[in-house]
Backbone and ligand atoms as CSV (ligand in chain L), in Angstrom:
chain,resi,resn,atom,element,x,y,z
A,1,UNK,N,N,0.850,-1.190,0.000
A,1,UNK,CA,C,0.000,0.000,0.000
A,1,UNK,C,C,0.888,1.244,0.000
A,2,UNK,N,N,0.495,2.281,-0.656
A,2,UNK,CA,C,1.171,3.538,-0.634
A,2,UNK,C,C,0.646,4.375,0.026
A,3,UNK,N,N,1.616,5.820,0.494
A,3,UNK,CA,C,0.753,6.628,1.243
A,3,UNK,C,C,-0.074,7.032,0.898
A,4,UNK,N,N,-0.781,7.435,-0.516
A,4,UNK,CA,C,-1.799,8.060,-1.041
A,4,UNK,C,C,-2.867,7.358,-0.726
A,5,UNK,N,N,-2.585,5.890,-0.706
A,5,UNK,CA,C,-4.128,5.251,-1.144
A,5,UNK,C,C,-4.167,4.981,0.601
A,6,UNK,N,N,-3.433,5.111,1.472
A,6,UNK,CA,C,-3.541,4.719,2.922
A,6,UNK,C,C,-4.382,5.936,3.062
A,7,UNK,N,N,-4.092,7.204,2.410
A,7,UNK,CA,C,-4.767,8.549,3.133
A,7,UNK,C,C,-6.104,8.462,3.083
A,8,UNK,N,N,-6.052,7.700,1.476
A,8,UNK,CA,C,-8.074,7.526,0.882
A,8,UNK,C,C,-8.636,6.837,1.513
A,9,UNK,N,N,-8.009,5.741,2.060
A,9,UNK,CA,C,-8.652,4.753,3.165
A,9,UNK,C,C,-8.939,5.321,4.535
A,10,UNK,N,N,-7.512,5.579,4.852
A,10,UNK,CA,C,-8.282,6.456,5.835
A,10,UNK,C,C,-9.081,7.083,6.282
A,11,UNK,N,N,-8.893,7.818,5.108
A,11,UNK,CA,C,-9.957,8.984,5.151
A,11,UNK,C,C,-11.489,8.308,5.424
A,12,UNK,N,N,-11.744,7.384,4.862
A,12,UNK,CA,C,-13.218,6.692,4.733
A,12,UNK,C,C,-13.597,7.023,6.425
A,13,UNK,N,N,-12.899,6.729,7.543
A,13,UNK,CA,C,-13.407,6.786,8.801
A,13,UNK,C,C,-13.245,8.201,9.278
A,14,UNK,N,N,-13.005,9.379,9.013
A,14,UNK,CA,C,-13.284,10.155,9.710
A,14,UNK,C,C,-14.231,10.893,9.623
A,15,UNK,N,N,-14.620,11.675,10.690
A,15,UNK,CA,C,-15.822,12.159,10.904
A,15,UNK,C,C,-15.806,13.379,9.749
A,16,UNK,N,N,-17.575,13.014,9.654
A,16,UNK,CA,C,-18.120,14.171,8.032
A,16,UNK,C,C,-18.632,15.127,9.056
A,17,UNK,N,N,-19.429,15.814,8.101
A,17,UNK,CA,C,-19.143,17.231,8.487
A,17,UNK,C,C,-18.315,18.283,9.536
A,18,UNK,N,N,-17.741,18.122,9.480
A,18,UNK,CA,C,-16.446,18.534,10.368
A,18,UNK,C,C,-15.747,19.994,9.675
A,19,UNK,N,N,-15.155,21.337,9.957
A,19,UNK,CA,C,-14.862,22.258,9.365
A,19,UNK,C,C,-13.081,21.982,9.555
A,20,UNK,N,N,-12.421,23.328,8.688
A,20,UNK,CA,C,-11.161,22.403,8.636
A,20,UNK,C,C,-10.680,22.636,10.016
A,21,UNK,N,N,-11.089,23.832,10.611
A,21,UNK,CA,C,-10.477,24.154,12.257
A,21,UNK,C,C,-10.941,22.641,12.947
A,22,UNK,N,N,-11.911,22.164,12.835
A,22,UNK,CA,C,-12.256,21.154,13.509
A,22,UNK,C,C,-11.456,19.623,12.746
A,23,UNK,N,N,-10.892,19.750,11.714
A,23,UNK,CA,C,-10.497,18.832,11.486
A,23,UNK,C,C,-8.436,19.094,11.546
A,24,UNK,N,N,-8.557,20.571,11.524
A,24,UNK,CA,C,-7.108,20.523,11.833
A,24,UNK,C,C,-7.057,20.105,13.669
A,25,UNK,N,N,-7.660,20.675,14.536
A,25,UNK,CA,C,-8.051,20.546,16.006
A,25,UNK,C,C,-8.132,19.234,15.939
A,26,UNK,N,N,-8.480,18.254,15.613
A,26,UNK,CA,C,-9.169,16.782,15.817
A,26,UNK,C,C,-7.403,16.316,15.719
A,27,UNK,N,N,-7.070,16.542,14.340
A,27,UNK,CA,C,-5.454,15.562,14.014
A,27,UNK,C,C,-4.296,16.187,15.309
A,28,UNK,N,N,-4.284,17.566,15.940
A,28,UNK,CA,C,-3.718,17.914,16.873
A,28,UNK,C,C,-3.477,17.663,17.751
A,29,UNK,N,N,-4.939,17.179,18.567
A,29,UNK,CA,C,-5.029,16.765,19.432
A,29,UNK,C,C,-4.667,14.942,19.868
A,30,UNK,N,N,-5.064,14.501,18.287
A,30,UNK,CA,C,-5.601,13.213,18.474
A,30,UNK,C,C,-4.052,12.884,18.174
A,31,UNK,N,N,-3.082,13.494,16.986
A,31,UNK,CA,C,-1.682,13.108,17.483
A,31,UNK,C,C,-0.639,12.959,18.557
A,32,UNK,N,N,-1.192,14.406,19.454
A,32,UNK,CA,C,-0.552,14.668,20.817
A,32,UNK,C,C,-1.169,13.542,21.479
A,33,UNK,N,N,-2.045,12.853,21.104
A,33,UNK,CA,C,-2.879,11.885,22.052
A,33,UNK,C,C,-1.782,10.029,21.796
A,34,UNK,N,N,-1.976,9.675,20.608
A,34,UNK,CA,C,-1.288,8.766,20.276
A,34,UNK,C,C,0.680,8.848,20.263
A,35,UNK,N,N,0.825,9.862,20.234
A,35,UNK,CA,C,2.091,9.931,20.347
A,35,UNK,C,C,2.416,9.757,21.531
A,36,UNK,N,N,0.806,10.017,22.841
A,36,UNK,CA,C,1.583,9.800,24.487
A,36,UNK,C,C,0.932,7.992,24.552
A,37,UNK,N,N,0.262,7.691,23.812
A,37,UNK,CA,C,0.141,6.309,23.927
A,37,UNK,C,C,1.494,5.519,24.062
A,38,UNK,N,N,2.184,5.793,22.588
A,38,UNK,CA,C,3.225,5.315,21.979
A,38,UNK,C,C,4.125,5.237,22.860
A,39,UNK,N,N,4.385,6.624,23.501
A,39,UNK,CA,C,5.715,6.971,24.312
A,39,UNK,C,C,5.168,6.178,25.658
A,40,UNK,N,N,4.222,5.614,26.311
A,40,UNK,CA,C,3.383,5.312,27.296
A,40,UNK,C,C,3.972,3.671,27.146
A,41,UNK,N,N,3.734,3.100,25.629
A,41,UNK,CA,C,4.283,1.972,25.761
A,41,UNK,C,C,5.542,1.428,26.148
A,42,UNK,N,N,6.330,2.477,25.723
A,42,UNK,CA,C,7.823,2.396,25.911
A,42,UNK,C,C,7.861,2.434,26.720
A,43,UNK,N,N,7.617,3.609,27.971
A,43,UNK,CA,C,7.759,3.642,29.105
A,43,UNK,C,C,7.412,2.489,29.779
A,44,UNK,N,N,6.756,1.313,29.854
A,44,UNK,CA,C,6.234,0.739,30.270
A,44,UNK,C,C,7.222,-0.357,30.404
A,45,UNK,N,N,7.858,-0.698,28.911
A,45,UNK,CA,C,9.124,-1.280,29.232
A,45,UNK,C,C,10.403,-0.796,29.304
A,46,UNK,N,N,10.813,0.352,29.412
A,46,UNK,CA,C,12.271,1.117,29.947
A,46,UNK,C,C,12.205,1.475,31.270
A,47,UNK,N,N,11.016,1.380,32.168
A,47,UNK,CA,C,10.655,1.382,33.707
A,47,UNK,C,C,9.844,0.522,34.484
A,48,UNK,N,N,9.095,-0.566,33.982
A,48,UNK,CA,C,8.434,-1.286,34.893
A,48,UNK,C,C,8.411,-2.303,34.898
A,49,UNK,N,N,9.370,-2.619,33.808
A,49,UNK,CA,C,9.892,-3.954,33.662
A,49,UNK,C,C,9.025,-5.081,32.646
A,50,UNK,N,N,7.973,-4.305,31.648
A,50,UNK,CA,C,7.625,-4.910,30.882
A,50,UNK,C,C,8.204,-5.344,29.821
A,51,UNK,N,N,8.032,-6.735,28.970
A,51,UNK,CA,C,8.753,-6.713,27.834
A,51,UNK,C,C,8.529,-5.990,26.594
A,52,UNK,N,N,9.318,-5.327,25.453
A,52,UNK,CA,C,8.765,-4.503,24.388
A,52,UNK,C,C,7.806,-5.033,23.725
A,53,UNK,N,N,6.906,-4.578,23.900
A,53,UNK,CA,C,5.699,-4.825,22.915
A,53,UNK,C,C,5.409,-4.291,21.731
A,54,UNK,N,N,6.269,-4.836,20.856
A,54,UNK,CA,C,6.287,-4.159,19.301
A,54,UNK,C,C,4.734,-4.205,18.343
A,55,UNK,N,N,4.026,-5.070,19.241
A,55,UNK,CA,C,2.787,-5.330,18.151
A,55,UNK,C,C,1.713,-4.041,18.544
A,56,UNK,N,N,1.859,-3.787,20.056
A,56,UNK,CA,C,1.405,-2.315,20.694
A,56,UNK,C,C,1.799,-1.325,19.935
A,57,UNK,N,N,3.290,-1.015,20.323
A,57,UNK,CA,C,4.322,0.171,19.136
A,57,UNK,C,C,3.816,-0.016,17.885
A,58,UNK,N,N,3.462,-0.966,16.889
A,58,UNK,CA,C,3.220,-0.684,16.066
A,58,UNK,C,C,1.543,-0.324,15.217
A,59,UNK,N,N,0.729,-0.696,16.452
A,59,UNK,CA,C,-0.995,-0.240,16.430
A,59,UNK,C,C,-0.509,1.203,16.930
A,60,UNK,N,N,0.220,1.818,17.724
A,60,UNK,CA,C,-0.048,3.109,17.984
A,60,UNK,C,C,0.796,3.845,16.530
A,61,UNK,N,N,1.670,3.437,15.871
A,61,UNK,CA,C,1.958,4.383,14.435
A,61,UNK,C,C,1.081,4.077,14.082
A,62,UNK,N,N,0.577,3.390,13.753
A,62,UNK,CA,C,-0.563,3.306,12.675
A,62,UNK,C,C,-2.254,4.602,13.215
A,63,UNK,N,N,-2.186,4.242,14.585
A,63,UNK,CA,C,-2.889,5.384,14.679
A,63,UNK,C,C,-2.426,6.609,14.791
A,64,UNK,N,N,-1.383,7.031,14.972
A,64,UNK,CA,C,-0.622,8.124,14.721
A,64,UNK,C,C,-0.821,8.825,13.289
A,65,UNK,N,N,-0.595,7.633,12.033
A,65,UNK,CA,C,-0.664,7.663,10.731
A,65,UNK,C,C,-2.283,8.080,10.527
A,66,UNK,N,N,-2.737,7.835,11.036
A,66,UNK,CA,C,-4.386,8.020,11.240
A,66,UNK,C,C,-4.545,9.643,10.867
A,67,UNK,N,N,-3.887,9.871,11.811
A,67,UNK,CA,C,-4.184,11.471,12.378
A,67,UNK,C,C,-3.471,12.191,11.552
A,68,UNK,N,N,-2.129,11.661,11.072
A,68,UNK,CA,C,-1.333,12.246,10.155
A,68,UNK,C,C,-2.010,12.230,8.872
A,69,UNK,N,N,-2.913,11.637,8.296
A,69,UNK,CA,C,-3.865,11.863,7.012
A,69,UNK,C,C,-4.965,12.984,7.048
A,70,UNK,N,N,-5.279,12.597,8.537
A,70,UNK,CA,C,-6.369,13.620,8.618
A,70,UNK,C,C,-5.870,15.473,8.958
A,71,UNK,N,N,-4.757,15.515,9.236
A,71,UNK,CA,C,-3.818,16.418,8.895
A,71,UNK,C,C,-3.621,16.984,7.535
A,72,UNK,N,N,-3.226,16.292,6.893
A,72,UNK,CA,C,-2.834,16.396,5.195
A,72,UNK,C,C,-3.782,16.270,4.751
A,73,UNK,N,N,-5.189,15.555,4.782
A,73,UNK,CA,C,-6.511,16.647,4.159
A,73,UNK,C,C,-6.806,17.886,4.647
A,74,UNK,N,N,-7.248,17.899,5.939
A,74,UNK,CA,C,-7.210,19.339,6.217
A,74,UNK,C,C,-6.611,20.339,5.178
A,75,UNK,N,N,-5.363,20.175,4.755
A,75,UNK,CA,C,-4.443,21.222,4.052
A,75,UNK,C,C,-4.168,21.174,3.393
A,76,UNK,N,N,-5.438,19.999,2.328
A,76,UNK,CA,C,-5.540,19.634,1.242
A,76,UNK,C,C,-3.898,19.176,0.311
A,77,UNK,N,N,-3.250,18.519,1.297
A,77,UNK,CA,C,-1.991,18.402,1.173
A,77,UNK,C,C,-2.065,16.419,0.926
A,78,UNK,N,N,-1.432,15.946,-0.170
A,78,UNK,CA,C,-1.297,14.775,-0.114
A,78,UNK,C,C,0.245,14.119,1.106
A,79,UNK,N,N,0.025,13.005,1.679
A,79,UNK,CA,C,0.889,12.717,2.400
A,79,UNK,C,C,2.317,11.833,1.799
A,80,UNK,N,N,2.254,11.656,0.134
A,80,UNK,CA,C,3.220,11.914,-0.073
A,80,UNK,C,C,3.833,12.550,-0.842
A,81,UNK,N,N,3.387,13.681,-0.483
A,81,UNK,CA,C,4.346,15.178,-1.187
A,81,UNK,C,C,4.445,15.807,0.452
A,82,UNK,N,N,4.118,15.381,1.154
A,82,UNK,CA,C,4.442,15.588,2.430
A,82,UNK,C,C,5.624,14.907,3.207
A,83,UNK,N,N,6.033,13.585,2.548
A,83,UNK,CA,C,7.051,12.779,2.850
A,83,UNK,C,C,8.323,13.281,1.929
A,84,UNK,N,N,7.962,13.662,0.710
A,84,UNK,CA,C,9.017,14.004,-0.263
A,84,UNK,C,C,9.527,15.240,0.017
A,85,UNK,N,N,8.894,16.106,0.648
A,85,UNK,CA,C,9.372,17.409,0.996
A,85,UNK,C,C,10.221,16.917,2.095
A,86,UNK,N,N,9.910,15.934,3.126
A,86,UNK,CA,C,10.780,15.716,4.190
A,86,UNK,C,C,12.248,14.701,3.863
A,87,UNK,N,N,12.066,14.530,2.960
A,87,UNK,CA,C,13.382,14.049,2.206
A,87,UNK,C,C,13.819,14.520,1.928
A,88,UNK,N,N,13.391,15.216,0.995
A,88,UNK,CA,C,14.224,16.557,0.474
A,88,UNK,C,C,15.107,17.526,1.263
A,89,UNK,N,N,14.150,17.912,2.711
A,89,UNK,CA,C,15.002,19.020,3.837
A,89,UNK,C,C,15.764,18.162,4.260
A,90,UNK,N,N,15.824,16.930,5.046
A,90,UNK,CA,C,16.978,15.900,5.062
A,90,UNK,C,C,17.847,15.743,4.420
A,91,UNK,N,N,18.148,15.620,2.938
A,91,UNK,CA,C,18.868,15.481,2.025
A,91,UNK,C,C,19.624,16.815,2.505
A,92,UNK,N,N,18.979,17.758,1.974
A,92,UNK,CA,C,19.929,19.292,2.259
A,92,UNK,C,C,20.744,19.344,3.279
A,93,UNK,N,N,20.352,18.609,4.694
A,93,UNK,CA,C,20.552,18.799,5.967
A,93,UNK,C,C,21.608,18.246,6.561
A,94,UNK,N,N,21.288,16.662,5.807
A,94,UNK,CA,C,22.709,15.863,5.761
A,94,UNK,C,C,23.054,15.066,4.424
A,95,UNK,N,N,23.455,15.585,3.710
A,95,UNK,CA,C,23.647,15.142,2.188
A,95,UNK,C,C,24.645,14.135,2.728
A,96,UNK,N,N,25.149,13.345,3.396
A,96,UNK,CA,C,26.130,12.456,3.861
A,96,UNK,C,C,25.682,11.332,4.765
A,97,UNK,N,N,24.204,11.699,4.799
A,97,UNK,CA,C,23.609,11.198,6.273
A,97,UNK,C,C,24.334,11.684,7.336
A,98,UNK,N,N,23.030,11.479,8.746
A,98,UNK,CA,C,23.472,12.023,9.588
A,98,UNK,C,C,24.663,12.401,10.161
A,99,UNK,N,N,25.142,13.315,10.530
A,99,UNK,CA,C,26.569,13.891,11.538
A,99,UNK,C,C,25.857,14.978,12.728
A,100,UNK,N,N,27.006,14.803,13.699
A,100,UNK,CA,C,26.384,15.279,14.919
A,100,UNK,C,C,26.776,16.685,14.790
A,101,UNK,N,N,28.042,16.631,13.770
A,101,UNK,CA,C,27.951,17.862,13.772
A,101,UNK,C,C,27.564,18.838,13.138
A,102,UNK,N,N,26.944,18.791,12.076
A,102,UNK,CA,C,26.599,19.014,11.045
A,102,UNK,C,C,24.605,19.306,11.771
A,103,UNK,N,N,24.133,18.251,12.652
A,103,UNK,CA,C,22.923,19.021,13.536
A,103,UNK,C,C,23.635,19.749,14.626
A,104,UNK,N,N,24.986,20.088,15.383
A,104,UNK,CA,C,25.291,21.280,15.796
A,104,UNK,C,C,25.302,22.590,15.763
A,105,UNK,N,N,25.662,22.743,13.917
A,105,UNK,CA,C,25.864,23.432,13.293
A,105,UNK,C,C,24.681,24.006,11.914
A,106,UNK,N,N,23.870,23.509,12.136
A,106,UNK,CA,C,22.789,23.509,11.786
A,106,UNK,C,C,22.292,25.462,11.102
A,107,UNK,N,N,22.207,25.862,9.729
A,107,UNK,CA,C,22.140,26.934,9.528
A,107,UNK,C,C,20.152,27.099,9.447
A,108,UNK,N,N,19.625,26.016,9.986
A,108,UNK,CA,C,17.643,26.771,9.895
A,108,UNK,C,C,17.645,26.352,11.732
L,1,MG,MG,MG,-3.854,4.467,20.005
């Protein structure tokens, strides 16, 4: 599956009539929401002694990805010209791949 056709699918479940404040507000929230899931899982095994639960970690990207579509409609933005732009500033950023110093030194 590609990101485009993940967005169209997606898209099928989110809520209709919705304005874009309410649909930019919804992916905001609902990312800040799954991203503390995510980080919630981890925590769970870097402090309490659970084992990593990758099948957890990987239902919470996916709902993360959720929210990240409903983002990129909002702003009538496809999600992958949203990925390609982030390649692109990467590329610029570290045309060598990463160096530490090179994000030290960082000119944005
Ligand atoms: Mg979740």
């Amino acid at each position: 599956m590609d990101s485009d056709e993940y967005q169209r699918l997606a898209l099928r479940s989110a809520p209709a009539g919705h304005t874009e404040q309410d649909r930019l507000l919804n992916a905001a929230l609902g990312l800040c929401g799954e991203a503390g899931e995510w980080a919630d899982t981890l925590k769970k095994h870097a402090f309490h002694g659970h084992p990593i639960d990758r099948a957890a970690l990987s239902k919470e990207l996916g709902d993360i990805l959720w929210y990240v579509a409903l983002a990129c409609d909002a702003l009538d933005l496809q999600m992958s010209d949203v990925m390609a732009e982030n390649i692109a500033k990467l590329r610029a950023r570290y045309p060598d791949g990463f160096s530490p110093e090179r994000s030290l030194h960082r000119a944005e």
